[in-house]
Each structure stands twice: as C-alpha cells, then as structure tokens.
N, C-alpha and C positions, 0 to 999 in steps of 0.2 A: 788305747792309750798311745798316744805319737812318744816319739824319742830318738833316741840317735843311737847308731850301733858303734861300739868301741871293743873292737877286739871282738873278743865272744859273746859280751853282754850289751843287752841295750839299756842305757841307762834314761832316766825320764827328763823330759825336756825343763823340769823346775828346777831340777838340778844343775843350775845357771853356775854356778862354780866353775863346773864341766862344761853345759853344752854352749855357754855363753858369756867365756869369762871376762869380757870386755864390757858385761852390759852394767844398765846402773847399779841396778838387783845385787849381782856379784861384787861390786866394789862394796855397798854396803854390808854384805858378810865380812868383806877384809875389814871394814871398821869396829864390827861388832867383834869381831876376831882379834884388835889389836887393843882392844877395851879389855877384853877376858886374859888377853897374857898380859897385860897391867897388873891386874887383879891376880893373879896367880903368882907373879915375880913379890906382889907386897905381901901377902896373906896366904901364899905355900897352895893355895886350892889347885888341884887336879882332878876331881872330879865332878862331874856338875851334871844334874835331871834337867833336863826341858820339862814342862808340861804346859797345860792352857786352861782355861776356864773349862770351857765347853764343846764338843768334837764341832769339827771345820774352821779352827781356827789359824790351822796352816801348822802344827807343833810340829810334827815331824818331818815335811821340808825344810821348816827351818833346821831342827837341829841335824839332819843331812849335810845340807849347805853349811852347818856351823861346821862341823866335822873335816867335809871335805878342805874347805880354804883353812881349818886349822892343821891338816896332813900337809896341807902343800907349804908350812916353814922349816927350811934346812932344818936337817937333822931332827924332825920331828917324831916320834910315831903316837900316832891317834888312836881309841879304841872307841869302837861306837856299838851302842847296845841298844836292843828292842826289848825294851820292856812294857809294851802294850799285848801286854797275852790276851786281852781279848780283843782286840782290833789291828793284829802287827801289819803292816804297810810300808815296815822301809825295804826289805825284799821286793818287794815289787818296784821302786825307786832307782833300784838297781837291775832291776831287770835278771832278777833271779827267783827260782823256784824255790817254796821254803822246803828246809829239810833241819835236820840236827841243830839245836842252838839252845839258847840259856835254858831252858826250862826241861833242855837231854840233858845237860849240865849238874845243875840242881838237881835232879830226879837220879843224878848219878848213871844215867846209860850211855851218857860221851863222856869222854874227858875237853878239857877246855881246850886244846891244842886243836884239837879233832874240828871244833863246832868253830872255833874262828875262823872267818875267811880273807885272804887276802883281798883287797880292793884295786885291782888294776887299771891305770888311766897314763895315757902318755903326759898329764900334766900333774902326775903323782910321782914321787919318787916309792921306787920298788919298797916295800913293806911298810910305807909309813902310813897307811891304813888297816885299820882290823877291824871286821865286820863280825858283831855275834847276832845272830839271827834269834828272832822271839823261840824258836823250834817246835817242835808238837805237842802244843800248850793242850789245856781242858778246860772244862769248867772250874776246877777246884786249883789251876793252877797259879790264878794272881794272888793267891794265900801264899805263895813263896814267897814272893817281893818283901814283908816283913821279917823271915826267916833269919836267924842264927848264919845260917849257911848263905843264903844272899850278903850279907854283911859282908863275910868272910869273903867271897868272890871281889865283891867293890875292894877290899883293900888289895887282892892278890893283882887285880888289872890296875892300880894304881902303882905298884911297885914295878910293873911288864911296861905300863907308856905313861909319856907324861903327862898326857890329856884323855881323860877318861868320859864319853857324854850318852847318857841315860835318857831316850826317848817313851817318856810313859804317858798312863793313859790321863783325859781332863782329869780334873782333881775336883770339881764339885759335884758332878753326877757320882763316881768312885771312891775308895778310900787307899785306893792303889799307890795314886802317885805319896798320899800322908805317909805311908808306910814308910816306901823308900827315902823317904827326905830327910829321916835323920842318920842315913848311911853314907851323904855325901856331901862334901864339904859345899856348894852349893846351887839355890834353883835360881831357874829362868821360866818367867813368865811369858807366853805368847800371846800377843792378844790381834784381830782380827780388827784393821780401822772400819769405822763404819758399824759391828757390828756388834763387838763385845760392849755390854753395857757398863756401869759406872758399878751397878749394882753387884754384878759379876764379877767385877774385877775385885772389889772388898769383900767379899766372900771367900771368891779363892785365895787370897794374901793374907786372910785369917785363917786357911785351911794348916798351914804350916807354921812354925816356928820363924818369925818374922827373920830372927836373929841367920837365917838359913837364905833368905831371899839377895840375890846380888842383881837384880835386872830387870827390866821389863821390854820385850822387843814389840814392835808395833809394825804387824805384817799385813802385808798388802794394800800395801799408799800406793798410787798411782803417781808419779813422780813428776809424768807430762801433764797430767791436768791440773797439778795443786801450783795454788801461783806462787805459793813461797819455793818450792823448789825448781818451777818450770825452766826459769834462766838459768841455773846451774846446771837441768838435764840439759838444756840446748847445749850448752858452750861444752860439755863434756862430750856428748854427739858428737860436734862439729870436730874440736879434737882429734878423735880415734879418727873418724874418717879419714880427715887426711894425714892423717899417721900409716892409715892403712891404705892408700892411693900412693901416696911416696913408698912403701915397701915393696909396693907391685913392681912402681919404677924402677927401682933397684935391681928388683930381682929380674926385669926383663932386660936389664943392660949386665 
C-alpha cells in the first residue's frame, strides 16, 4: 500500500483531503461537505452512517475524506467511527495498527476516552479529529450495532462533536448497517459509477427508512475523461499551476 508519512503515521494515498488537497477529488469532498452543513444548520443532523450497496464501492474512503475536510472547518471537532466489525479498514487508511476501539467500548473493557484517537495532520487543527477504531470485534460482534448501549454511545459522541460519521458495512448482503440507521439522524449512500446497478441501488434505499436517507455520492467518476466535466477539470488544473509557479516565485525572491 503506497502513501505518504505525516508525522508518525502513514496515512493512505486516497485520502486526497491530506495527501492531495488541491486535487479535483479533494475539492469535491469540500462540496459534499458544504451540502451536509447546510443540512445540519436546517435540520439540527450531527450525526450521519455512510454505507453502500455492496463491498468495493469505495464507502469507507469516502466517508474518511468526508470526515477529514469536515475536521478542517474552524472551530470544528469531528468524530469518526468504524463500525464495519466485520471488515474494519479505516485503521489501516491511517496507517495505524488496530487496537482498543468501539466494540472494547461496548463490551465495556475500555472506557471511550481511552479508545478515541487523536487524528494528527499539519492541515488539521490540533484535536478537531477523533478516531474510534472498529477494536477487537468477533463474530458475534455486529449484534452490538442494534444495542440499547450503541444507541446510547451515538448520542453521548453527538453531544462531545458537532459532526458525528459512522462508516459501516454494505447494507444488502448485511443487516448491520439497518440496524444502526435508526440511531442516527441520517444515511449516505455510496455508490460505485460504472458499477453499482439500478437494481442495487433500489434495494439498498428500501433497506432503511426512506424518511433516514439524505444523499447519494457517486464515487469514482473520472473527471478527465468524462466530457461533461473534462473542461472544468482542465481550467482548474491550469489554475492551481500557476498558482503554484508564482508561489515558488515569491518564495525564491
């Protein structure tokens, strides 16, 4: 897995927030980002699940990348949660080894202070990320996700940051992410251009409470090759460059 080291951790090269935040990729999370604090200023929502139809549909980069460009607004703090206990991967995203997190929580052998991780990045301000890690799930552990006591945790991290995001698993092979969906004010659909079908996509959107759905992202368009956006990627290219050709200038006088 390539990536880029920051500090102590290497965090993963998709996590275009970080290692690319001028690219297209990255400006489109600040849209999707400035879409959801619309929505949160009208309708009070702090907390929100990612999920996707079916696994590789990219769910968990995105809602990384949602996460991180929503840490990076003044005065923000973010809290981001692995709730794919059986497939967790945003630890590794970050270039961290898994240890203690939601499911030592739940099982009560951490307390939550313990299992959250600070997120450090020189394009983060100090504590406005929190990382809780899937932790030393089982097989019998996605039976939590429905729990009394999960409930109970989503509202305690709602009252801790203003933006709460819940990465879980597909929602039509599982019953995971149904679970959780009626614990948070609301879901984001991820779906895969190219490959998530029509059929898919109205299966998962009847998996939950319709009245719960605020979204649908459509991840991994190629931006340079599609003609509708091809001219707006040129002219933003062309842009930054020389944005970042006159900064060198500067800087070398």
């Amino acid at each position: 897995m390539r990536g880029k080291l920051m500090g102590s951790a290497r965090f993963d090269d998709h996590l275009v927030v970080l290692t690319e935040p001028k690219a297209i990729a990255a400006e489109q999370y600040r849209v999707l980002r400035s879409r959801i604090e619309h929505l949160s200023q009208e309708k009070g929502f702090r907390t929100f699940m990612i999920t996707s139809p079916v696994v590789g549909d990219g769910k968990s980069m995105t809602t990384a990348n949602l996460a991180l460009s929503m840490a990076q607004t003044k005065d923000r703090r973010v809290a981001l949660v692995d709730c794919d206990l059986r497939r967790p991967s945003l630890h590794r995203l970050f270039g961290m080894r898994m240890k203690e997190g939601l499911i030592d929580v739940l099982e009560e052998r951490s307390p939550l202070e313990t299992a959250l991780v600070p997120i450090e990045h020189p394009l983060l301000a100090s504590g406005s990320l929190s990382f809780l890690p899937a932790g030393r799930a089982n097989a019998a552990s996605p039976e939590w996700l429905g729990s009394a006591k999960m409930k109970k945790l989503v509202t305690i991290l709602s009252e801790r940051f203003e933006m709460v995001f819940f990465d879980t698993p597909p929602i039509l092979p599982l019953a995971d992410a149904a679970e959780l969906g009626s614990a948070v004010d609301g879901a984001i659909l991820v779906l895969r251009s190219g490959s998530t079908s029509v059929e898919a996509l109205t299966l998962a959107m009847q998996s939950i409470d319709l009245q719960n759905w605020i979204g649908v992202v459509l991840n991994g368009v190629d931006f340079e090759r599609s003609s509708q956006y091809s001219g707006v990627y040129a002219s933003y290219q062309k842009t930054y460059s020389a944005q970042a050709i006159e900064g060198r200038g500067n800087h070398d006088d």
